[in-house]
C-alpha positions, -999 to +999 in steps of 0.1 A: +000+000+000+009+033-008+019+059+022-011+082+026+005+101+044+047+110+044+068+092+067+084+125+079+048+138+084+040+111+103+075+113+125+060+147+133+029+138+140+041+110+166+067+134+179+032+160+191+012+126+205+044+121+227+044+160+239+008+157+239+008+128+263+028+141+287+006+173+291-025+155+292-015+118+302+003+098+312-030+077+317-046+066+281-078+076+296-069+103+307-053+115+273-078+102+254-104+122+272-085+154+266-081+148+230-118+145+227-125+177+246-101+193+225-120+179+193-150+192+207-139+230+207-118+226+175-152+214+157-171+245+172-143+265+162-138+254+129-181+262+123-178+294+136-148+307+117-157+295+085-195+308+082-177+341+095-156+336+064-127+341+086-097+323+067-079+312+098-107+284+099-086+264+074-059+266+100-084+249+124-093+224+101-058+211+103-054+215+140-088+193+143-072+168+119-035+166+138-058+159+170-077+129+151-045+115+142-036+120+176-063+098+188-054+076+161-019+068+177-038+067+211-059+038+200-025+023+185-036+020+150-014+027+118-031+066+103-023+051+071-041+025+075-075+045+086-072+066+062-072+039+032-098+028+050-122+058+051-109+067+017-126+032+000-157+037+026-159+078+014-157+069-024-181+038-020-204+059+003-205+087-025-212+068-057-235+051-041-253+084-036-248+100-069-262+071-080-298+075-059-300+112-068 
């Protein structure tokens, strides 16, 4: 399978879980409940900025999406591998759809 996303990106990513975990850890409960919360106000965030057409909104996009792949790690699955995942589901999902309308 091809890498979704970049090995480096995914250093990185790991890297921020770690830092992340010992802010809000060490317990995976305890983590994993943060990371929620944290999704939470990014998601009410992200809403709010982008029907204000505020542009910083696509910044909070991203932040939302490093905390998913935070969560990712937390549940101690490859991101890759999700995301192929969701990919086949999304474009499955979709046609499926077009095809109803």
């Amino acid at each position: 399978m091809k890498d979704i996303i970049l090995a480096q990106s995914l250093d990185r990513i790991r890297k921020i879980h770690l830092l992340s975990r010992q802010l809000n850890g060490p317990s995976k409960n305890e983590h994993r409940r943060k990371l929620l919360e944290l999704i939470d106000k990014h998601a009410v965030e992200v809403r709010e900025l982008l029907e204000a057409g505020d542009p910083h909104g696509v910044v909070e996009v991203g932040d939302l999406a490093v905390l998913c792949f935070e969560v990712m790690l937390e549940e101690g699955v490859e991101i890759n591998d999700v995301l192929e995942k969701c990919f086949g589901r999304y474009e499955k999902k979709l046609a499926t759809l077009l095809n109803e309308k």
